[in-house]
C-alpha positions as CSV (number, residue, x, y, z in Angstrom):
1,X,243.5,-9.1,30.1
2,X,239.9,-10.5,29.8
3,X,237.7,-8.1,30.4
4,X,238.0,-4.7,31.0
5,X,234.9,-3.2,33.4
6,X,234.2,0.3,33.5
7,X,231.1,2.9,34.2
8,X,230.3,4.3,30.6
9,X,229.3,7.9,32.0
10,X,232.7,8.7,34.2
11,X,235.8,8.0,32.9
12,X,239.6,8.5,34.6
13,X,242.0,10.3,32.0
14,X,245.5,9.3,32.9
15,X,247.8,11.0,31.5
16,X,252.0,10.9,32.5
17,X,253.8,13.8,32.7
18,X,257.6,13.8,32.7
19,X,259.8,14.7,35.6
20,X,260.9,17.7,34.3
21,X,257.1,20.0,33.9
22,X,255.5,17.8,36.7
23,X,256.2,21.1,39.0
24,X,253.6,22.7,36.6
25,X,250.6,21.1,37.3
26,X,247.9,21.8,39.8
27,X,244.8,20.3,40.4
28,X,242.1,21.8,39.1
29,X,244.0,23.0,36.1
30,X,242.0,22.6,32.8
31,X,242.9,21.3,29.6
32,X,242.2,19.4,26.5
33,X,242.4,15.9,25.4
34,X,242.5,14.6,21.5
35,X,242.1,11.0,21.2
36,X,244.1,9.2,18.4
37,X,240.7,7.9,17.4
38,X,239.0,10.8,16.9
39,X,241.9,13.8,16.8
40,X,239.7,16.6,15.2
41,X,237.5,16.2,18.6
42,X,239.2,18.1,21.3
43,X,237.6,16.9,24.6
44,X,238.1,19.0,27.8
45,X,239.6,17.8,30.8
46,X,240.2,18.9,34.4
47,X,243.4,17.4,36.5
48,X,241.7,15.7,39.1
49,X,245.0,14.0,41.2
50,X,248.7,14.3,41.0
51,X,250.5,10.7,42.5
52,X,253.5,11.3,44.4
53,X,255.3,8.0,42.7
54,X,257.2,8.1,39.6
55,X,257.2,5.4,37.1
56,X,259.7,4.4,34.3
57,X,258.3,4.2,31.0
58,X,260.7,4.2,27.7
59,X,263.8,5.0,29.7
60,X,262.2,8.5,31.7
61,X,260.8,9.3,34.5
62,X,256.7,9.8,34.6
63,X,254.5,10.9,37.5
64,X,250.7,9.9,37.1
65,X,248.1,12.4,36.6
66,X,244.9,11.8,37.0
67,X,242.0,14.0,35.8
68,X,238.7,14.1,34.5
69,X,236.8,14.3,31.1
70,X,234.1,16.8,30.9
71,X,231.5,16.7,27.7
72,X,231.5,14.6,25.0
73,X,232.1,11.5,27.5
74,X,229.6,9.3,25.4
75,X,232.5,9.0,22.9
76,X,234.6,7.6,25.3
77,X,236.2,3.8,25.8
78,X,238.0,1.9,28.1
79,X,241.6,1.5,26.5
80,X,241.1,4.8,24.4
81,X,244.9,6.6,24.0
82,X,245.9,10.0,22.8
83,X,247.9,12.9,23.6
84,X,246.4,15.2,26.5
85,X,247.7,19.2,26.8
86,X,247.5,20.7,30.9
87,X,247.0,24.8,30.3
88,X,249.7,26.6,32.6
89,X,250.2,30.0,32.8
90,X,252.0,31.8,29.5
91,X,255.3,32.2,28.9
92,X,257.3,33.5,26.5
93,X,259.1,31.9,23.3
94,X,262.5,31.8,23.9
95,X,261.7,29.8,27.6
96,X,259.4,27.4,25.7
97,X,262.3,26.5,23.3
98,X,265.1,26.6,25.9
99,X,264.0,25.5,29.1
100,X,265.0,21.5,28.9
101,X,268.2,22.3,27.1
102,X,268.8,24.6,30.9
103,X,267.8,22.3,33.0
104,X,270.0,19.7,31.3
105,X,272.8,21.8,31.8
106,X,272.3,22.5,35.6
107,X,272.0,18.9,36.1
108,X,275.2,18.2,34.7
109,X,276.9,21.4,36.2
110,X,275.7,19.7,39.6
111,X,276.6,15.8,39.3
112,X,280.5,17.6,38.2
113,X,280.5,19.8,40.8
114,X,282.6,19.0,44.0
């Protein structure tokens, strides 16, 4: 790539969300974005558009979620990466730490099953 054009006062955050929690998010659900550049600054973030495609990406599934930065957007860059957190409802501790390893299980409970 040779040059990268973007407006400097709205940017896109994409973010990809795995298979497995994309039935979690909503738009217009908020959340926060750290940048690997600057992880003590938390910016906020608002999920602007789900895509119905899924992509593979380091051997999973992905779905692309779009959503927007709001505050601090002066800071921002085009090619900026870093690790971006969608607020869902609570839930409790032993889900949290269980829920892949269930999920794993069904799946292969169904692909044995007659």
């Amino acid at each position: 790539m040779l040059f990268e054009v973007a407006p400097l006062d709205a940017y896109r955050v994409i973010m990809k969300v795995d298979e497995r929690d994309i039935t979690e998010v909503r738009v217009g659900q908020g959340g926060r974005l750290a940048l690997s550049s600057m992880p003590n600054d938390e910016i906020a973030l608002v999920v602007e558009k789900i895509t119905p495609v899924s992509v593979v990406d380091e051997g999973r599934n992905f779905f692309r979620v779009e959503a927007v930065a709001k505050g601090a957007v002066e800071k921002l860059r085009p090619g900026m990466e870093g690790v971006g957190k969608i607020q869902v409802e609570r839930r409790k501790l032993a889900w949290i730490w269980t829920h892949k390893l269930v999920h794993w299980m069904r799946m292969w409970v169904w692909s044995w099953w007659p």
